[in-house]
C-alpha positions in Angstrom: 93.4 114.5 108.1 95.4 113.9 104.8 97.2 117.0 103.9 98.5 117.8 100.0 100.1 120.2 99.1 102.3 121.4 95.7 104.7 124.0 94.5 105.4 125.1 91.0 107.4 127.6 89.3 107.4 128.5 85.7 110.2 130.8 84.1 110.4 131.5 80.6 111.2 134.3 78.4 107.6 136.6 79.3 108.4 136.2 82.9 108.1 133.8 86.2 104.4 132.1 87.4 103.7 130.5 90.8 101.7 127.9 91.5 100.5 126.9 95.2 97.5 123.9 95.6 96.6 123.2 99.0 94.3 120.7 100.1 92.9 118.9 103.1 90.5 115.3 102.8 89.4 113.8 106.2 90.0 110.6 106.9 87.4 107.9 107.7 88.1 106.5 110.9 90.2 102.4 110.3 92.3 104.2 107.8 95.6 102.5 107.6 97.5 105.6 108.3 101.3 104.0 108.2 100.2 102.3 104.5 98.8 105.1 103.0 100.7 105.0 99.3 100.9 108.0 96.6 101.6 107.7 93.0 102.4 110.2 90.9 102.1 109.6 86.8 104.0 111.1 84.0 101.3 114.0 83.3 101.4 114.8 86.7 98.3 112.7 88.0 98.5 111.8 91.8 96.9 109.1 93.1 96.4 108.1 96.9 95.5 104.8 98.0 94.4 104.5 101.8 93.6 100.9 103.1 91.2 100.7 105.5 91.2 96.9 107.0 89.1 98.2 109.9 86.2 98.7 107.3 85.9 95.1 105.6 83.1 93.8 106.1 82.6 91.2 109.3 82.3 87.6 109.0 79.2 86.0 110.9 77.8 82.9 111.3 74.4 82.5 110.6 72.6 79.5 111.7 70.5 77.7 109.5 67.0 75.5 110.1 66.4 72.5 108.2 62.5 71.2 108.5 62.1 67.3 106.7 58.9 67.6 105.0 
């Protein structure tokens, strides 16, 4: 489970506002959990990247029949 969570606090001359954001994603199972990265932009974007290595897709060999005609 991926767990984020902010604060904010806002004082000016009218008064003080709170802000609390709590939110919870689960995780598909392979997730990289030791390489998961956040970004957080300028205007206050956050971005999470999660690599999942366990969920790229499987090489297998498929054998081929040729038939001379």
């Amino acid at each position: 489970m991926l767990k984020v969570t902010a604060h904010r606090e806002d004082k000016n001359e009218h008064g003080m506002s709170k802000i609390c954001y709590l939110r919870k994603y689960t995780l598909p199972e392979g997730i990289d959990r030791e390489h998961i990265k956040p970004t957080l932009t300028k205007d206050g974007v956050l971005t999470i990247e999660a690599p999942a290595p366990a969920l790229k897709p499987k090489e297998r060999m498929i054998p081929i029949e040729y038939k001379a005609q």
